[in-house]
Structures are given as structure tokens and as C-alpha cells.
N, C-alpha and C positions, 0 to 999 in steps of 0.2 A: 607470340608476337603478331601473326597475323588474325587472331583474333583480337589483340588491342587495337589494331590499326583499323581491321572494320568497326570495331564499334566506336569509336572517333572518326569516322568516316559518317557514317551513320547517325552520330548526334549534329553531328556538324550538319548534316542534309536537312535533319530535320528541325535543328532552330534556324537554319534558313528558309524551311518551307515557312516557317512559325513568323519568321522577322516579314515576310510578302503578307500576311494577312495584317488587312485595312479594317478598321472601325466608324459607326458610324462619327464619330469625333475630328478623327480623324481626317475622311471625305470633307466635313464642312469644316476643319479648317484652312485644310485644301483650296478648298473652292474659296473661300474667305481671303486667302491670301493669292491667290490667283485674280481674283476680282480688285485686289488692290494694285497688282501690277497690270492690269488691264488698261486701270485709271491710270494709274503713273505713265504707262505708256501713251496713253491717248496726248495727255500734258504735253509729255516731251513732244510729240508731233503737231501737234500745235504750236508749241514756244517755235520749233523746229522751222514750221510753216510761216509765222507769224515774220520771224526773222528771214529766212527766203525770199517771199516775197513781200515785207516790207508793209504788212497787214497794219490794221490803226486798231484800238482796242473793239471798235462794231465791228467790223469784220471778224476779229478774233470770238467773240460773243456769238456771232450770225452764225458763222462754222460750228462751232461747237454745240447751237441749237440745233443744227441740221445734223449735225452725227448723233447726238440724242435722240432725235426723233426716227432716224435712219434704225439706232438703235432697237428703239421702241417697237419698228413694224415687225425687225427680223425676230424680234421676241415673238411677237404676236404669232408671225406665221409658221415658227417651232412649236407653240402651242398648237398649235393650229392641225400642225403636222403630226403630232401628238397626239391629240384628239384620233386624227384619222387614223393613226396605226392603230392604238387600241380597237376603236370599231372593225377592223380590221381581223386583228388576233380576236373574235371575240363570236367574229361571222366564221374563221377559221375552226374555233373551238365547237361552233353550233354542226358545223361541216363533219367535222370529227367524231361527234354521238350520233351524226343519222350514219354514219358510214357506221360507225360499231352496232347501231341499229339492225341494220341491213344485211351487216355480213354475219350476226346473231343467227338473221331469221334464214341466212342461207346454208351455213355451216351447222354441222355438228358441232355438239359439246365440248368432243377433245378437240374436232377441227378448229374450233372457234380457240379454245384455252393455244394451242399449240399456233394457232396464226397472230393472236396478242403476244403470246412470251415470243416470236421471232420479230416483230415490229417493237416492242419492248426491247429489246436488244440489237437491233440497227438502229433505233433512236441516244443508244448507249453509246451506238461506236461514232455517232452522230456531234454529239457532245462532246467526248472525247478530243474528234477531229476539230471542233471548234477548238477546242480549248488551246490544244497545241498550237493550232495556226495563228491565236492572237497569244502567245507566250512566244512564236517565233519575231514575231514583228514588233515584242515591246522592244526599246532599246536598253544597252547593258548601264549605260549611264544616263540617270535621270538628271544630273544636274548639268545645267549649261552655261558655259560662261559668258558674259557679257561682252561681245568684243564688237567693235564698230570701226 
């Protein structure tokens, strides 16, 4: 009996580990439908605003060129920002071969093998820690209801 109950404990863990894995298809339909409520949201705040205060349809047009283009910079300066991380991770990466360089030329063999498998393995528990901490902070219900 208790070996029935763990292995149905056990499958069940595991098509839930199975049902959390995302695809690329998946992500951009995501994102796809997310962009659409993005739009529909902007509309409603607009109609929203229009109705408020009493906007004539230029106004409602002018607004709406200005969030476009509002739009448009914070795009830019995510790219932007983008750009710079990479260069970034990249001056990091170059950092990281003069240091294995370095600590090659200063270490012995085993020194050197036994100081990589212990940075290899804080860099494990490193990940790890990540992973937990953004699995702590997702929420249990992704879907939200619409309430105003």
C-alpha cells in the first residue's frame, strides 16, 4: 500500500514538474496574447479618459500619438539597455579567462583542477539558489480576474 501511494505521489510530482515546462510556441503565444491585452487596455483608457474628461476626437488622437511614441522611446531605451548588459556579460566573460589565466600560472595542476571543481560547485549552489528564490516568488494562481 505504501508503496502504491508513493508511486502516485511520484507520478503526480512528476507530470506536474512536466505540465511547468514552456515552449518556444508557447512563450510567443504568450506574449502575443499579452500584447493584445496590452492594446485593449490602452483603448479602455482612453475611451476611459476621453469620457472623463470630455476629450473631442484630436485630443483623443494627440493622446494616443503621444503614448505611441512614449511607447516607442521606452522601447528603444530597453534595447539600449540590452545592448549594455550584453557588453557587459561579455567584459565579464573576458574577466573570467584572464583570471583562469592567472590563477593557471599560479597554481599547481591539482591546485588549479581542485580550485575549478570547488568554484564549479559554489557556482551550482549559486543556481540552485536562484532558482528557488524565483520559484518562491512566482504566484500560486496565474490567472486574475477582472474586477473594477
Amino acid at each position: 500500500m505504501k508503496k502504491l501511494v508513493l508511486a502516485i505521489a511520484l507520478i503526480g510530482m512528476g507530470s506536474f514538474a512536466m505540465a511547468q515546462q514552456t515552449t518556444p510556441q508557447d512563450r510567443q503565444a504568450r506574449a502575443a496574447e499579452m500584447k493584445q491585452r496590452m492594446e485593449q487596455k490602452q483603448q479602455e483608457r482612453l475611451a476611459e479618459m476621453q469620457k472623463d474628461l470630455n476629450l473631442n476626437q484630436s485630443q483623443v488622437a494627440q493622446i494616443k500619438a503621444l503614448q505611441d511614441k512614449r511607447k516607442g522611446e521606452m522601447k528603444a531605451q530597453f534595447e539600449q539597455n540590452r545592448a549594455d548588459r550584453q557588453a557587459k556579460i561579455e567584459e565579464m566573460k573576458a574577466k573570467k579567462v584572464q583570471m583562469d589565466a592567472d590563477m593557471k600560472k599560479i597554481l599547481t595542476p591539482q591546485q588549479y583542477d581542485k580550485w575549478q571543481a570547488d568554484r564549479d560547485a559554489k557556482m551550482e549552489q549559486k543556481k540552485v539558489a536562484m532558482k528557488e528564490r524565483r520559484m518562491m516568488k512566482k504566484p500560486m494562481n496565474t490567472a486574475t480576474p477582472d474586477v473594477k
